[in-house]
C-alpha angles and dihedrals in degrees: 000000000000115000137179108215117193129204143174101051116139148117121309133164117252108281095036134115138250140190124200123185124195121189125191114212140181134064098329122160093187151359123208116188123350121200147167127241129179129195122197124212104282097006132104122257101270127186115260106182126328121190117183125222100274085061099259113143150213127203133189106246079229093056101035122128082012103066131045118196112199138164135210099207088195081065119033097242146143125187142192125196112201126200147154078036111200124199090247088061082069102120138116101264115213127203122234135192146163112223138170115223141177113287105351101066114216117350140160123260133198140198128238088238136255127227111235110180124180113195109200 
């Protein structure tokens, strides 16, 4: 079963730092572009940073010179490296990924989710 399994979310003062991690795992034979997207209480999922797999990337206008999304291929992974955090940062962030498994071709694959809060 392929699966996207976040990490590193948590709790940091306005002006802190943050990393998440997100690993794909399963029986994958590529992955295409990886990406995060947050979604705020009572707010629609918005896109947050992508990078594909040669290394290009998309920012949120919003998130830009603050946030750096990155991937290590060997292992599967997408990262995003959070500072200069603002109250208004505060969502739950969701991995996404393409990925081409066995038997199903390219799909679309989602997160379970990860808590990011900004106290100000």
């Amino acid at each position: 079963q392929v699966r996207l399994v976040e990490s590193g979310g948590g709790l940091v003062q306005a002006g802190g730092s943050l990393r998440l991690s997100c690993a794909a795992s399963g029986t994958i034979l590529s992955i295409d572009a990886m990406g995060w997207y947050r979604q705020a209480p009572g707010k629609q999922r918005e896109l947050v940073a992508t990078i594909t797999s040669g290394g290009s990337t998309n920012y949120a206008d919003s998130v830009k010179g603050r946030f750096t999304i990155s991937r290590d291929n060997a292992k599967n992974t997408v990262y995003l490296q959070m500072n200069s955090l603002k109250p208004e940062d505060t969502a739950v962030y969701y991995c996404n990924a393409r990925m081409l498994t066995l038997g199903l071709g390219w799909s679309d694959y989602w997160g379970q989710g990860t808590q990011v809060t900004v106290s100000s």
